[in-house]
TORTI-47612 format. One line per field, with one value per atom (N, C-alpha, C): residue number from 1; atom name; x, y, z. Coordinates in steps of 0.02 Angstrom, whole numbers, always signed. Each point is the difference from the previous one (the first is absolute). Layout:
BEGIN
resi: c(NUM_...)
name: c(CA_...)
east: c(X_...)
north: c(Y_...)
up: c(Z_...)
END
This chain:
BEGIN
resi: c(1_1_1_2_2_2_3_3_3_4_4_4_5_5_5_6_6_6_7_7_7_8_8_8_9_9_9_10_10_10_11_11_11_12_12_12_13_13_13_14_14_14_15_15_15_16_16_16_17_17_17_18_18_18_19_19_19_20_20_20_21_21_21_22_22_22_23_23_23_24_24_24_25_25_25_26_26_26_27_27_27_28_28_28_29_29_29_30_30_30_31_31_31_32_32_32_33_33_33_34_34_34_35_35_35_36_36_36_37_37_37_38_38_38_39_39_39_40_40_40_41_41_41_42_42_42_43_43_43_44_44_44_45_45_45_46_46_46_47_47_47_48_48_48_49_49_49_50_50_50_51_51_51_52_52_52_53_53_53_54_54_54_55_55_55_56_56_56_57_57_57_58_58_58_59_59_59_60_60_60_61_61_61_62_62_62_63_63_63_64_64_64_65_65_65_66_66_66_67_67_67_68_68_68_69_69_69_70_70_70_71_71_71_72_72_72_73_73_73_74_74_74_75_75_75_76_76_76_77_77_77_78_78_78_79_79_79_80_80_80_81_81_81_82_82_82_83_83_83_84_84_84_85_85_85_86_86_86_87_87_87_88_88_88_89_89_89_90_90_90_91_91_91_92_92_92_93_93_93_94_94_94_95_95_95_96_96_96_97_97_97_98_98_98_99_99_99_100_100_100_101_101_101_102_102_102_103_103_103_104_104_104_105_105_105_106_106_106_107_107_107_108_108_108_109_109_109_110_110_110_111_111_111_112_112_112_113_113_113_114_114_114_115_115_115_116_116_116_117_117_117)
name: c(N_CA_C_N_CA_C_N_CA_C_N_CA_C_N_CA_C_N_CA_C_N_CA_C_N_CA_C_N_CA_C_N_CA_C_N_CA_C_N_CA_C_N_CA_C_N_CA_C_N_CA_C_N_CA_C_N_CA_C_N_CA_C_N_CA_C_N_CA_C_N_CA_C_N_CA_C_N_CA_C_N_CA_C_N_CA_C_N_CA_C_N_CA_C_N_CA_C_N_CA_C_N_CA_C_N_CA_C_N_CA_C_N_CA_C_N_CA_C_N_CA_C_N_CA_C_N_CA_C_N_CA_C_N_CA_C_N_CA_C_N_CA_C_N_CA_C_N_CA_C_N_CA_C_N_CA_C_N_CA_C_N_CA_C_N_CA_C_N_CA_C_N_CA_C_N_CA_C_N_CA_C_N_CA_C_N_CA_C_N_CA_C_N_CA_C_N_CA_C_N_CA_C_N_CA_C_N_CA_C_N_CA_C_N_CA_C_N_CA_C_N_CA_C_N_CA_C_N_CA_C_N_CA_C_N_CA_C_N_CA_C_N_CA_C_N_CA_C_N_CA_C_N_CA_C_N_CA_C_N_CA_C_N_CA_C_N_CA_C_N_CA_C_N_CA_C_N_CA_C_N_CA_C_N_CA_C_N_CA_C_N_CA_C_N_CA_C_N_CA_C_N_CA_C_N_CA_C_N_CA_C_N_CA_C_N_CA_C_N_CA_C_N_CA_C_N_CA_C_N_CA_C_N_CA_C_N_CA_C_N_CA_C_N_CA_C_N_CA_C_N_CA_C_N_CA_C_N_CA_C_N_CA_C_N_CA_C_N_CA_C_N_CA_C_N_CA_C_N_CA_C_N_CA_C_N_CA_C_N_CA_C_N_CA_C_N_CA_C_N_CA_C_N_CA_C_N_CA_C)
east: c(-886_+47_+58_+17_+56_+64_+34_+91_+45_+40_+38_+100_+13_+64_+55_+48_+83_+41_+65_+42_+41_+80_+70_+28_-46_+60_+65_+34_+59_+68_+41_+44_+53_+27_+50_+53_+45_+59_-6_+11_-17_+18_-22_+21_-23_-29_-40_-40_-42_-64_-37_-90_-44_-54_-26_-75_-63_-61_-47_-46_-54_-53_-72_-59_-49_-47_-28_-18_-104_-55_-65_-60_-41_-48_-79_-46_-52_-37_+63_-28_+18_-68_+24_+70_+55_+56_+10_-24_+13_-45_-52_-35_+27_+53_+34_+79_+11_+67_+35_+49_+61_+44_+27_+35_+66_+37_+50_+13_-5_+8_+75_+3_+65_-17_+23_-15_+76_+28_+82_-18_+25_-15_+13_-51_-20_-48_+22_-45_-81_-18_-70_+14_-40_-4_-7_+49_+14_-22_-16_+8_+61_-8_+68_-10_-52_-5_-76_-46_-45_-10_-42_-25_-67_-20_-83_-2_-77_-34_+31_+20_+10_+79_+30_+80_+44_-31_+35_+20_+72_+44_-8_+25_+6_+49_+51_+39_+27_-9_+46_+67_-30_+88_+61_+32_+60_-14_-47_+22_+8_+3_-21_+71_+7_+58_+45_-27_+26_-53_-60_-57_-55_-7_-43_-59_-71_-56_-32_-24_-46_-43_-53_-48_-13_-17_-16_-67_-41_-48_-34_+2_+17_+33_+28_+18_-19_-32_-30_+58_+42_+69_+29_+10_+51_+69_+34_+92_-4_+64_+48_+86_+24_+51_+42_+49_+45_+79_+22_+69_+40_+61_+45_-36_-6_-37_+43_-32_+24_-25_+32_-9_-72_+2_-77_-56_+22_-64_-30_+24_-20_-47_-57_-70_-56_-59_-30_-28_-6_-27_-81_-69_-46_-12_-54_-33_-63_-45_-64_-29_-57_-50_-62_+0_-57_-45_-77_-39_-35_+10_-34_-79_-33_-60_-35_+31_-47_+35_+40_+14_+28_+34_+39_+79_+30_+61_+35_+38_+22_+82_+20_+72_+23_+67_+12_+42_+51_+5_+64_+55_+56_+75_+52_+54_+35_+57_+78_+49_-4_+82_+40_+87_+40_+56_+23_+76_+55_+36_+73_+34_+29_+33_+91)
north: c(+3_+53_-30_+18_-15_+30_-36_+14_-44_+73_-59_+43_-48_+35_-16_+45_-8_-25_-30_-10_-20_+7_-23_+65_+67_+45_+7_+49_+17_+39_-15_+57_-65_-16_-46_+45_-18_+27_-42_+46_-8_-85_-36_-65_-61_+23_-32_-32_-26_-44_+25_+15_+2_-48_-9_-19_+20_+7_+32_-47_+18_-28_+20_-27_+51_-56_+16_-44_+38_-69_+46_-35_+38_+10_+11_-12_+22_-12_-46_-6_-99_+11_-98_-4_+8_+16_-38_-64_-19_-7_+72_+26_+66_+46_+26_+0_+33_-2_+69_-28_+43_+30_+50_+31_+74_+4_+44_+56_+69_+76_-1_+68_+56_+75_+24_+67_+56_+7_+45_+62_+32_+81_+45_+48_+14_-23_-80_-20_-42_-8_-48_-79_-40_-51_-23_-68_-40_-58_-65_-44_-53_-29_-57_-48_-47_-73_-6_-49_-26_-72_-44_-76_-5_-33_-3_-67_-2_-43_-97_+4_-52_-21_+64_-8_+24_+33_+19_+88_-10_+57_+62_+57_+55_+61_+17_+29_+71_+51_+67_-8_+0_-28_+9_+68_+1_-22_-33_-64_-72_+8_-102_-23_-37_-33_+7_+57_+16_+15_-23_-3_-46_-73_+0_-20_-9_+18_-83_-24_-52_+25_-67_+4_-52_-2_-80_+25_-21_-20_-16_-47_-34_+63_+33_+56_+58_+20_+67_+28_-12_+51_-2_+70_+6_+18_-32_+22_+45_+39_+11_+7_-47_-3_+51_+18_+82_-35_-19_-24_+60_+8_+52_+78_+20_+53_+57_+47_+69_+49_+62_+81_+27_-43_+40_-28_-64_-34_+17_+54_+37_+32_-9_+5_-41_+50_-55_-33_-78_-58_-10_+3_-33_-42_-55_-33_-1_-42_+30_-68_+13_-63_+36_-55_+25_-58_+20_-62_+28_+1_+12_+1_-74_-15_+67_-9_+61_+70_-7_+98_+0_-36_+25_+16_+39_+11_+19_-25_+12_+22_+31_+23_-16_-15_+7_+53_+21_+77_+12_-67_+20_-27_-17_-28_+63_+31_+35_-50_+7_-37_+52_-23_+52_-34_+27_-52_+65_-22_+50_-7_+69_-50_+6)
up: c(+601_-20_-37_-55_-21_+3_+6_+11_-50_-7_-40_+35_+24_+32_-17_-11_-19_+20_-4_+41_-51_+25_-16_-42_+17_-47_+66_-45_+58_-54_+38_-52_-28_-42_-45_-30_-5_-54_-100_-21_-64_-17_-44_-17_+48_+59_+44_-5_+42_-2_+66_-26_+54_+3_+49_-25_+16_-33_+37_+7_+41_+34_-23_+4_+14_+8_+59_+51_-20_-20_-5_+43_+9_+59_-23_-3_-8_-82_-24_-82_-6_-44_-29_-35_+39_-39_-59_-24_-55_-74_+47_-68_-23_+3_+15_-56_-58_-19_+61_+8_+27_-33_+30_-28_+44_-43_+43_-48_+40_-54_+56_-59_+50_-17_+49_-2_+36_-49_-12_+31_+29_+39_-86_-9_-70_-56_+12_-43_+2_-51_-12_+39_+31_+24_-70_-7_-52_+12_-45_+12_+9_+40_+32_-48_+17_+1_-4_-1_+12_+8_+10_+1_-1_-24_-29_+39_+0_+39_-23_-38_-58_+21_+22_+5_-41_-44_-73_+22_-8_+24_-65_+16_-42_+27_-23_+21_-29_+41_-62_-40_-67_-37_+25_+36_+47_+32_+36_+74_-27_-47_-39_+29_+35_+26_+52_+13_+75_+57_-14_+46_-16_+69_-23_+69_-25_+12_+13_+91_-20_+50_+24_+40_+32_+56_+35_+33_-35_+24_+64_+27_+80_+63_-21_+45_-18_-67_-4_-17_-28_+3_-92_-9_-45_-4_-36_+9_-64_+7_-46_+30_-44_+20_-58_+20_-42_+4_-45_-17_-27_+7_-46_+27_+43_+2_-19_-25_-31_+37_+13_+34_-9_-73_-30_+18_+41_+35_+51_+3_+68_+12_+42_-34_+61_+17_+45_-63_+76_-77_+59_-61_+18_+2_+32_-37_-7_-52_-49_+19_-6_-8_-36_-64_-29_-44_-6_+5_-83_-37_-44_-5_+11_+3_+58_+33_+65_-18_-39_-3_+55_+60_+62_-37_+32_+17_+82_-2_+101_-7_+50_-8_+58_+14_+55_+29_+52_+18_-32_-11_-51_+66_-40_+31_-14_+14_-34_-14_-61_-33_-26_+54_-17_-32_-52_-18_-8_+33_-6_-55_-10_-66_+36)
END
């Protein structure tokens, strides 16, 4: 069964710092690029961040520098760390695992990130 689980949202005041987690289960995690959406009350789930199998980052142009995205291997785990945070970041954040070669995709159930302003 695969899992892929959240951790480190919570509520911040604007200009803050969080970090997230996502802890995976049931997949060769390092056949596997990762990745982090958000999803704003109203809107479309966006993309965050990603990391490819290789290590090679990709980021939504408003996050380039105030978020970033790795993977360790050895623990199955992906970060994103959120510097300078803004009101508008407010948003559950997923994370994605997806395998190209097999057509898998996996989700996990989602963190809440709140920033005050």
């Amino acid at each position: 069964q695969v899992q892929l689980v959240e951790s480190g949202g919570g509520l911040v005041q604007a200009g803050g710092s969080l970090s997230l987690s996502c802890a995976a289960s049931g997949i060769i995690f390092s056949n596997y690029a990762m990745g982090w959406y958000r999803q704003a009350p109203g809107k479309e789930r966006e993309l965050v961040a990603t990391v490819s199998i290789g290590d090679s980052t990709n980021y939504a142009d408003s996050l380039k520098g105030r978020f970033t995205i790795s993977r360790d291997n050895a623990r199955n785990t992906v970060f994103l760390l959120m510097n300078s945070l803004k009101p508008e970041d407010t948003a559950v954040y997923y994370c994605n695992a997806h395998n190209s070669w097999y057509g898998q995709t996996y989700w996990g159930q989602g963190t809440q990130v709140t920033v005050s302003s």
